[in-house]
N, CA, C and O atoms as a DFTB+ gen file, in Angstrom:
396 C
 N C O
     1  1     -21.756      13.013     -23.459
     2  2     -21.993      14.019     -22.437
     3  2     -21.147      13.687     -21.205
     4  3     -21.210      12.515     -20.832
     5  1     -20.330      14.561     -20.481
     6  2     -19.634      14.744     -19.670
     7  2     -20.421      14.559     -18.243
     8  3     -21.127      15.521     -17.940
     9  1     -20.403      13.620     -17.457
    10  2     -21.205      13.345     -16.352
    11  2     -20.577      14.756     -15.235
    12  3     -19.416      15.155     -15.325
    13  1     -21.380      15.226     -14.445
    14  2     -21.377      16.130     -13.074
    15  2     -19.839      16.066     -12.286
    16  3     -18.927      16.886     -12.175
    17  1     -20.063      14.505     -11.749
    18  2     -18.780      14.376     -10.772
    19  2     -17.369      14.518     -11.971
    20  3     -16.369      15.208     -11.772
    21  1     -17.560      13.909     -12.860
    22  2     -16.430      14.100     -13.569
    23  2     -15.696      15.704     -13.953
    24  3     -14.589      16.208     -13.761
    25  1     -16.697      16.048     -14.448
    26  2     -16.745      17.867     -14.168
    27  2     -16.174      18.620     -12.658
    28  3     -15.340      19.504     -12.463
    29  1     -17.191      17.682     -11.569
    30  2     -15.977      18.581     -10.437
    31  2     -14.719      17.783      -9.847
    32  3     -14.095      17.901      -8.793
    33  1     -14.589      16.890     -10.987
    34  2     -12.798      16.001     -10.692
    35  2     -12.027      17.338     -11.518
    36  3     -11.069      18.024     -11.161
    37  1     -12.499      17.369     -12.220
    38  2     -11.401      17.989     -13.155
    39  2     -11.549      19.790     -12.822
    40  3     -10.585      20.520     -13.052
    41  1     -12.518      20.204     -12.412
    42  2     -12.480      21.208     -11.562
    43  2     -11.564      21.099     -10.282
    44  3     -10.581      21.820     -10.113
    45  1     -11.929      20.248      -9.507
    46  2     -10.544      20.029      -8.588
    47  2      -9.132      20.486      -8.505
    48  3      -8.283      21.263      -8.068
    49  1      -9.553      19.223      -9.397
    50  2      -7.792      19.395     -10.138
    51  2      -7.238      20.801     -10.464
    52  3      -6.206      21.302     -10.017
    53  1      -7.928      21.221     -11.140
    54  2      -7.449      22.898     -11.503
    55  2      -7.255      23.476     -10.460
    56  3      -6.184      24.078     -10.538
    57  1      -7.967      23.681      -9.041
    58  2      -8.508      23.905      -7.896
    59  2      -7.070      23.887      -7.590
    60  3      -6.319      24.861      -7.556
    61  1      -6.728      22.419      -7.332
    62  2      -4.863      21.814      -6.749
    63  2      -4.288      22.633      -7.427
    64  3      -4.038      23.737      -6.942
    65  1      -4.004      22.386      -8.437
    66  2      -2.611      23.328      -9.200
    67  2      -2.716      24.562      -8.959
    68  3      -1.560      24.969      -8.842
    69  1      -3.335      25.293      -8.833
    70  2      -3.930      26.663      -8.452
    71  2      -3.395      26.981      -7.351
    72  3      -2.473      27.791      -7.252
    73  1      -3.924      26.372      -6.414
    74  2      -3.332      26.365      -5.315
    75  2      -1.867      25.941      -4.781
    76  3      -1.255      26.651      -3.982
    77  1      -1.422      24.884      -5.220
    78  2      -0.168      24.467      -5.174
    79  2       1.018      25.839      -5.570
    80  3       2.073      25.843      -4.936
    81  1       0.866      26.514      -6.208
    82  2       1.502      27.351      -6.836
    83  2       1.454      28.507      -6.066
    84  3       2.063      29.538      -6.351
    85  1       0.590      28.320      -4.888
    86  2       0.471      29.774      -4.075
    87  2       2.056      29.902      -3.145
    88  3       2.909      29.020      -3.041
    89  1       2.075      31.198      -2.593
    90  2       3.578      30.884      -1.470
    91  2       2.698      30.977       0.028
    92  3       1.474      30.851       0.010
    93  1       3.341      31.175       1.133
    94  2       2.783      30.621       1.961
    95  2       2.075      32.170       2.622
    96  3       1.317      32.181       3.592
    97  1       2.496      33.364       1.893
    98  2       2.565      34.705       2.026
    99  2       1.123      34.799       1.536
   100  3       0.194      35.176       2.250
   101  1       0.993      34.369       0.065
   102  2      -0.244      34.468      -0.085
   103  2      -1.616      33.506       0.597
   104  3      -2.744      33.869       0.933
   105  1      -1.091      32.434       0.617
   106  2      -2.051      31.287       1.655
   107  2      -2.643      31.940       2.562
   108  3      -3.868      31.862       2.650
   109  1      -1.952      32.675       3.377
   110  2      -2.717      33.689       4.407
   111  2      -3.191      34.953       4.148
   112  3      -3.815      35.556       5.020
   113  1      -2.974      35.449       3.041
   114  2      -3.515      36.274       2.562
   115  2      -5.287      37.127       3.199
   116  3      -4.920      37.263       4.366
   117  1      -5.650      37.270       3.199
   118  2      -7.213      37.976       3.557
   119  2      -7.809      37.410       2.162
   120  3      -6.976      37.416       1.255
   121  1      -9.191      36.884       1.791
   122  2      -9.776      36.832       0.827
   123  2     -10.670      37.866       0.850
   124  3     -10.565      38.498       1.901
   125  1     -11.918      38.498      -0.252
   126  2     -12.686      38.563      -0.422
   127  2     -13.955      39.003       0.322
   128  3     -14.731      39.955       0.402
   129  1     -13.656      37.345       1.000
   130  2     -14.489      37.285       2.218
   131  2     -14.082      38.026       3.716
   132  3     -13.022      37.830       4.309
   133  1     -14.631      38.469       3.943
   134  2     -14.294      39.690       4.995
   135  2     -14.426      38.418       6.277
   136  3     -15.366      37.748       6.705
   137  1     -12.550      38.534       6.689
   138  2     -12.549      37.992       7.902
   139  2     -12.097      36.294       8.086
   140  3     -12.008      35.510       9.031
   141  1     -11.897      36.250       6.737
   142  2     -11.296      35.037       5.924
   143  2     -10.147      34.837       5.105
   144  3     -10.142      35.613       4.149
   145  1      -8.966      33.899       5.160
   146  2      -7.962      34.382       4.427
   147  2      -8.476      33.134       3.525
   148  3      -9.580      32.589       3.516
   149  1      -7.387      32.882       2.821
   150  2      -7.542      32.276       1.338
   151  2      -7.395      30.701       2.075
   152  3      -8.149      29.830       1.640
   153  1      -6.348      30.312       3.277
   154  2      -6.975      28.511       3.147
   155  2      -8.199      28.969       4.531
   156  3      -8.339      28.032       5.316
   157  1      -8.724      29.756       4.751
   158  2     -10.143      29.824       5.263
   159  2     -10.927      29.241       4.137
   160  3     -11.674      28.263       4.109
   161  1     -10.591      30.033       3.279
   162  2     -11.911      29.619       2.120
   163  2     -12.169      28.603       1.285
   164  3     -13.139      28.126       0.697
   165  1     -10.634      28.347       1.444
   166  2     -10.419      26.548       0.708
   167  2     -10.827      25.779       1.664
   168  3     -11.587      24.946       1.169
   169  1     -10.710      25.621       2.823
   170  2     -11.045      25.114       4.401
   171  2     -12.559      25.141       3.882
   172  3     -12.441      24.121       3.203
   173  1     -13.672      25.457       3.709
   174  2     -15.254      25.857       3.662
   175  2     -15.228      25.107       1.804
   176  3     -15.972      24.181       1.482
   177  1     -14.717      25.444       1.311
   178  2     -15.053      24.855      -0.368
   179  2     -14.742      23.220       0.257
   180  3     -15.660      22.409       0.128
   181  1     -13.714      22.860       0.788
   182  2     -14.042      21.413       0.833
   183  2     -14.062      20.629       2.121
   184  3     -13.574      19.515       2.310
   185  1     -14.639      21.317       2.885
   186  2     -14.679      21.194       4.359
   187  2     -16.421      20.186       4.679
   188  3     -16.829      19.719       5.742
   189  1     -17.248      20.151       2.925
   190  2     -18.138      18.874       3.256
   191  2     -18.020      18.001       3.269
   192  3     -18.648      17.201       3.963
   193  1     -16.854      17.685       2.231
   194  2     -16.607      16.831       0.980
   195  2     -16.454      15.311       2.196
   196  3     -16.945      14.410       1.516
   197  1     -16.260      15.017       2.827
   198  2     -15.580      13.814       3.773
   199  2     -17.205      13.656       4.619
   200  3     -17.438      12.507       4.994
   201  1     -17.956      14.377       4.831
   202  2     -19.408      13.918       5.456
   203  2     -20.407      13.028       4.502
   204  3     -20.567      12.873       3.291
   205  1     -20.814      12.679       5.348
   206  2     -22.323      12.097       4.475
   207  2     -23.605      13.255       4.709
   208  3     -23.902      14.278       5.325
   209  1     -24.022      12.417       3.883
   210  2     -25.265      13.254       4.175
   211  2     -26.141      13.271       5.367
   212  3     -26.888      14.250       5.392
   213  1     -26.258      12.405       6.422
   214  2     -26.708      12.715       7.522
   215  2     -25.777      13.849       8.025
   216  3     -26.208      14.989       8.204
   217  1     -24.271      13.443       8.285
   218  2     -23.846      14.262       8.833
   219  2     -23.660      15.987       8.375
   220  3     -23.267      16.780       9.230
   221  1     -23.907      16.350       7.281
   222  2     -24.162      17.497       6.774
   223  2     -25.123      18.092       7.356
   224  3     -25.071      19.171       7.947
   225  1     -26.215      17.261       7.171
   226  2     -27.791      17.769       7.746
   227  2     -27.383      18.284       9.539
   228  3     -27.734      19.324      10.098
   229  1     -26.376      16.917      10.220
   230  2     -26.288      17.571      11.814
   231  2     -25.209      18.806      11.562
   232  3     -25.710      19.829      12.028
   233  1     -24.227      19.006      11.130
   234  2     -23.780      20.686      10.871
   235  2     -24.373      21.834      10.877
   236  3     -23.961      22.812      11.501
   237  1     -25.378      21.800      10.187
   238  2     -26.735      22.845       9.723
   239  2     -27.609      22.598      10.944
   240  3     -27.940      23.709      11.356
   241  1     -27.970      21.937      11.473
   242  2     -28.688      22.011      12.802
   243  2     -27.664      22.337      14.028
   244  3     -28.217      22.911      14.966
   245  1     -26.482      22.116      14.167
   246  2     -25.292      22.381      14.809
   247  2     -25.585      23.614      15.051
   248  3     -25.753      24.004      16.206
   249  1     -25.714      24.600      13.754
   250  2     -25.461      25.514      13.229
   251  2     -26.487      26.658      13.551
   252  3     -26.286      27.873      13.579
   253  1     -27.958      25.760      13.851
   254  2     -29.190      26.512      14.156
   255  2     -29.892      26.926      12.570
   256  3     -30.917      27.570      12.345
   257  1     -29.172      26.457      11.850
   258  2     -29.518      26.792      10.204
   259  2     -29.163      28.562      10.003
   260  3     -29.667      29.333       9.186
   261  1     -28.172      28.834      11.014
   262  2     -27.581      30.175      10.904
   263  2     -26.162      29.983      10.059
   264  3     -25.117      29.756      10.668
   265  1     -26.219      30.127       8.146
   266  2     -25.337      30.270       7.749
   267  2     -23.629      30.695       8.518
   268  3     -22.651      29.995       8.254
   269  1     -23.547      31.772       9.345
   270  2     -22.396      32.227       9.713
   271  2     -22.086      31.784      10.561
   272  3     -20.895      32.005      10.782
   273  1     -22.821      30.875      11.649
   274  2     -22.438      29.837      12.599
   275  2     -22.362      28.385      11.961
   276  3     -22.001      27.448      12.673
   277  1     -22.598      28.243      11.018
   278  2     -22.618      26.947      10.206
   279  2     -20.819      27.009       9.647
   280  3     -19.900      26.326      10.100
   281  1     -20.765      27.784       8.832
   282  2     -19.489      28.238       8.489
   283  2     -18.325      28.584       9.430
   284  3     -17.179      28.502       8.987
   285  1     -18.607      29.083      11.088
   286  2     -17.699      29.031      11.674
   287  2     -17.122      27.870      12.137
   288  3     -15.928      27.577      12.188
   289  1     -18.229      27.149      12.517
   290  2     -18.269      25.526      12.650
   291  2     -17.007      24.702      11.862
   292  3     -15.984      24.230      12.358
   293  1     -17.405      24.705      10.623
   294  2     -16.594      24.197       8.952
   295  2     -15.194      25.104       9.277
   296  3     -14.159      24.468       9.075
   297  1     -15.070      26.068       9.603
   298  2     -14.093      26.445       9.580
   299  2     -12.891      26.248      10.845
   300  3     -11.694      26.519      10.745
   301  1     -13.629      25.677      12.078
   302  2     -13.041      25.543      13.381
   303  2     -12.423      23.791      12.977
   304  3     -11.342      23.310      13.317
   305  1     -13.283      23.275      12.342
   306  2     -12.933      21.537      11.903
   307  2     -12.016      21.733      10.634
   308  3     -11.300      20.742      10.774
   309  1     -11.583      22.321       9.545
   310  2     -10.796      22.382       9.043
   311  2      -9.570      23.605       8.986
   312  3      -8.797      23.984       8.106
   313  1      -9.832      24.011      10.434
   314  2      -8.868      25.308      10.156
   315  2      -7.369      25.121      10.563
   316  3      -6.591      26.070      10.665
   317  1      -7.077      23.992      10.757
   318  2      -5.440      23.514      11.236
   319  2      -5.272      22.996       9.586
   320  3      -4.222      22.380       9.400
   321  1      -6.083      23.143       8.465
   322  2      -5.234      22.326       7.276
   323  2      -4.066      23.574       6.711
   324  3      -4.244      24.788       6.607
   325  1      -3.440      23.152       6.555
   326  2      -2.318      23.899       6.165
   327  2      -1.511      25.242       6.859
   328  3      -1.038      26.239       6.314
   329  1      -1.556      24.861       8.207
   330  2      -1.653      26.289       9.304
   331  2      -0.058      26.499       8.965
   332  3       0.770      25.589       8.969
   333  1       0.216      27.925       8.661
   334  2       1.590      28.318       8.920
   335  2       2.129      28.025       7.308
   336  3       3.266      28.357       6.974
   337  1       1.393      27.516       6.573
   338  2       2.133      26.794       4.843
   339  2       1.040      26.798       3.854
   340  3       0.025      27.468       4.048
   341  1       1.199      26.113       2.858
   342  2       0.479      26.028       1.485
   343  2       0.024      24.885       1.176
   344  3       0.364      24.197       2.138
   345  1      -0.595      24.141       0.370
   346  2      -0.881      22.907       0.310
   347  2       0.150      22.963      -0.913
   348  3       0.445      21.840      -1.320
   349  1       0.484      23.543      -1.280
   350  2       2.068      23.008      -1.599
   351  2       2.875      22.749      -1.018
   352  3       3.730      22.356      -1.813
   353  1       3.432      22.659       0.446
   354  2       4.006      22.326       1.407
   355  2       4.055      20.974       1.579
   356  3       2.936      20.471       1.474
   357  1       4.789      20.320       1.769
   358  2       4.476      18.702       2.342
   359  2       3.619      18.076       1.450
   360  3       3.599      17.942       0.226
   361  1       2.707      17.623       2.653
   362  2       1.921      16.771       2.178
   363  2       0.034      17.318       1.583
   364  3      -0.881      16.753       0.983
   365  1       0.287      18.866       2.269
   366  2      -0.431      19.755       1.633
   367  2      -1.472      19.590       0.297
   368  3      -2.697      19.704       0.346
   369  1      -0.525      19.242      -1.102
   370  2      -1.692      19.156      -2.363
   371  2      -1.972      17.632      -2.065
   372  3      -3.102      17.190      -2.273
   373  1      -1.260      17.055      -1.723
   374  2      -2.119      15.277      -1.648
   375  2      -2.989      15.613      -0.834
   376  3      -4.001      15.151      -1.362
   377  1      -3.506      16.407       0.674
   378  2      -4.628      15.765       1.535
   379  2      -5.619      16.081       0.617
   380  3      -6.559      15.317       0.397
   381  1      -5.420      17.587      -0.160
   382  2      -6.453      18.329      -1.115
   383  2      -7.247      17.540      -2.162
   384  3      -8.418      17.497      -2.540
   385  1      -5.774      16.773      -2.543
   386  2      -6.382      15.724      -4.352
   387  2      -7.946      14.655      -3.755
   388  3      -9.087      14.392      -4.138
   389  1      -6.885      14.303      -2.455
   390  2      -7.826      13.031      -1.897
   391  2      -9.076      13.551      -1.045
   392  3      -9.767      12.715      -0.463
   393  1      -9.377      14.896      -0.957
   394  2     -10.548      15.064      -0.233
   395  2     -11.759      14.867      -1.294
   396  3     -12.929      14.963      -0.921
């Protein structure tokens, strides 16, 4: 049986290449999410990943436990990753692999 974390390594990974392959046209793109482009949303998918768990818990109280102020939050602390480029750019898919 395939353990959890191993499952979201290799989810990741797919995640990187996926992304790596974007141009920088689409990187900014608008997602989905109304009011969000596409490294907005990569910005929020791994914008926990580097906290602990106390510090998660102070985000969400940061936050008032108001999802859309929680998320603006996550998004103001990771919103310079890849500004203007792709994480194919530079050093771009490495900060991604290693988050």
């Amino acid at each position: 049986m395939v353990a959890a974390m191993d499952l979201a390594r290799l989810e990741r990974r797919d995640l990187v290449e996926f992304l790596g392959g974007l141009t920088t046209q689409q990187w900014e793109q608008p997602s989905l999410c109304t009011g969000w482009r596409v490294r907005d949303v990569v910005g929020h998918i791994i914008g926990y990943d580097e906290l602990t768990g106390a510090q998660t818990v102070r985000e969400f109280l940061r936050g008032g436990l108001f999802p859309p102020r929680i998320n603006a939050a996550v998004r103001a602390r990771t919103g310079s990753l890849w500004a203007g480029g792709s994480p194919a750019d530079g050093d771009g898919r490495a900060a991604l692999c290693a988050r």
